[in-house]
One Martini backbone bead per residue (centre of mass of N, CA, C, O) as a GRO file, in nm:
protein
   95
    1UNK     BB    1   1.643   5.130  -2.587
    2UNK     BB    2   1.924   4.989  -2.638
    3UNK     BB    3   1.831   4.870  -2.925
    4UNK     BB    4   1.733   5.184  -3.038
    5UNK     BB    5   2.039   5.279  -3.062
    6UNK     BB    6   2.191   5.038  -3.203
    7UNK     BB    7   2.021   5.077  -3.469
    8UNK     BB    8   2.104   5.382  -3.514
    9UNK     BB    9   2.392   5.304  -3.564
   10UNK     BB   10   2.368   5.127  -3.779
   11UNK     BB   11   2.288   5.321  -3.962
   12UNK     BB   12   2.489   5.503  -3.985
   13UNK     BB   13   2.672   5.297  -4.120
   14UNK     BB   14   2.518   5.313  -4.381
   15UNK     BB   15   2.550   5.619  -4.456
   16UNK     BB   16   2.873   5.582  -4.497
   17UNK     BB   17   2.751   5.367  -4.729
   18UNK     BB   18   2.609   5.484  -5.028
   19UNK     BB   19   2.722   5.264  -5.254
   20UNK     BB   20   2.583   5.053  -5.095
   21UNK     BB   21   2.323   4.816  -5.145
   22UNK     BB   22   2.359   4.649  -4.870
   23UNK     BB   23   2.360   4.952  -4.709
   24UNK     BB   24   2.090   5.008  -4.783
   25UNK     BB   25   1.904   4.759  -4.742
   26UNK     BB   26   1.983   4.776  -4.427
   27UNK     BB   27   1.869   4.998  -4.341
   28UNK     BB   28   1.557   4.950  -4.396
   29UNK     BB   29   1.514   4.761  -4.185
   30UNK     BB   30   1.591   4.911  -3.953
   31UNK     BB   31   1.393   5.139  -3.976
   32UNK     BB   32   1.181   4.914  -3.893
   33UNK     BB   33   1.246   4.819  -3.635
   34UNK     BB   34   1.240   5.053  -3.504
   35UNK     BB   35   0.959   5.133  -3.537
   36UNK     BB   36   0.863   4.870  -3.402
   37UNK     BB   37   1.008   4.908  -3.108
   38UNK     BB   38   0.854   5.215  -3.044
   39UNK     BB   39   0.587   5.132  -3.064
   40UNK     BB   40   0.647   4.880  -2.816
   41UNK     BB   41   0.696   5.116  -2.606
   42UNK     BB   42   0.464   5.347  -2.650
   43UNK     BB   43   0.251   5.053  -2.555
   44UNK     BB   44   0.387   5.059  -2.277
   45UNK     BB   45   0.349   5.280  -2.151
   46UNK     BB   46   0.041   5.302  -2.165
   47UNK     BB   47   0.011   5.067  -1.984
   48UNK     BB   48   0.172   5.158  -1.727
   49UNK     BB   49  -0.017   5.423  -1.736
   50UNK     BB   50  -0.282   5.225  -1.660
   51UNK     BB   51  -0.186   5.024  -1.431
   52UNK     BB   52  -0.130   5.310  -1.212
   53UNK     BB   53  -0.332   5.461  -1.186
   54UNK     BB   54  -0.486   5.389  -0.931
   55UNK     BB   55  -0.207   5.427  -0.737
   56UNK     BB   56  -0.232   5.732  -0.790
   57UNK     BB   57  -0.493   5.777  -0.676
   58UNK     BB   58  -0.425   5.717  -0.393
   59UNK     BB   59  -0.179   5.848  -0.317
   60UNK     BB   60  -0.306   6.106  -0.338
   61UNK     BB   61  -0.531   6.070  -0.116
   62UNK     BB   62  -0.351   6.034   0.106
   63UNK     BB   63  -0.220   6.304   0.120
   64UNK     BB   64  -0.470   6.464   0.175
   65UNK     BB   65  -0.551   6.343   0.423
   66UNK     BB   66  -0.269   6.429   0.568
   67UNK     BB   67  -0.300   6.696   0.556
   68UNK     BB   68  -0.567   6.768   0.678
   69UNK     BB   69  -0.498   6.649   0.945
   70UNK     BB   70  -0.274   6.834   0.996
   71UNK     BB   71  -0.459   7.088   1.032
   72UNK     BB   72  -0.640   6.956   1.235
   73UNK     BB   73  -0.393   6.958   1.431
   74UNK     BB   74  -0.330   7.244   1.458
   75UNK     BB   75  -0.582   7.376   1.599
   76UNK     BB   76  -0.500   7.190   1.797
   77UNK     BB   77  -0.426   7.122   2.107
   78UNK     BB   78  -0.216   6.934   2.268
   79UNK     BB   79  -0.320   6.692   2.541
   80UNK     BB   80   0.013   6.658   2.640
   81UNK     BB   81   0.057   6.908   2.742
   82UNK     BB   82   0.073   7.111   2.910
   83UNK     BB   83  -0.104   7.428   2.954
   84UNK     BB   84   0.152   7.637   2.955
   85UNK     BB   85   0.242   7.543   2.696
   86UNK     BB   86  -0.008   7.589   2.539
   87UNK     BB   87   0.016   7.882   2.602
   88UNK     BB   88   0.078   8.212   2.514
   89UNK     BB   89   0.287   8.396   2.713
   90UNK     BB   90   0.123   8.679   2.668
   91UNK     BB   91  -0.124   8.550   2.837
   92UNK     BB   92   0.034   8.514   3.114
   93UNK     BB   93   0.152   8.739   3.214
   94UNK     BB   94  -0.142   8.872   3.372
   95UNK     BB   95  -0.174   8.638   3.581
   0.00000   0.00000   0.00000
């Protein structure tokens, strides 16, 4: 991505020479470079993101399983405080 900053500051530098030769020739180069760089950034990313995509789906289902977890575990009182702790208060108030 630095490269193709830098890349592009030097056309802009190119294009503020109009008559010059030299600066149209180098521009024409540049252009080139600046496409040949984005395409290889555009295949690293696909690239990046197929070799991720595993990862990416354990992650999902890790996370998936841990939610549900949460949830049954919410069904169920904890089996580790007393009784009185887990009974709602308006439920104890009439015995």
């Amino acid at each position: 991505m630095g490269r193709i900053t830098d890349i592009s500051g030097e056309i802009s530098c190119c294009d503020n020479q109009p008559y010059s030769f030299e600066a149209r020739e180098r521009r024409v180069q540049l252009i080139k470079i600046k496409e040949d760089l984005e395409k290889q950034l555009l295949a690293e990313d696909v690239t990046l993101w197929r070799d991720t995509e595993e990862l990416r789906q354990i992650l999902v289902r890790a996370m998936q399983r841990k939610q549900s977890g949460e949830l049954r575990s919410n069904l169920f009182p904890n089996e580790n405080k007393p009784v009185k702790d887990r009974l709602d208060s308006k439920y104890m108030q009439g015995s």
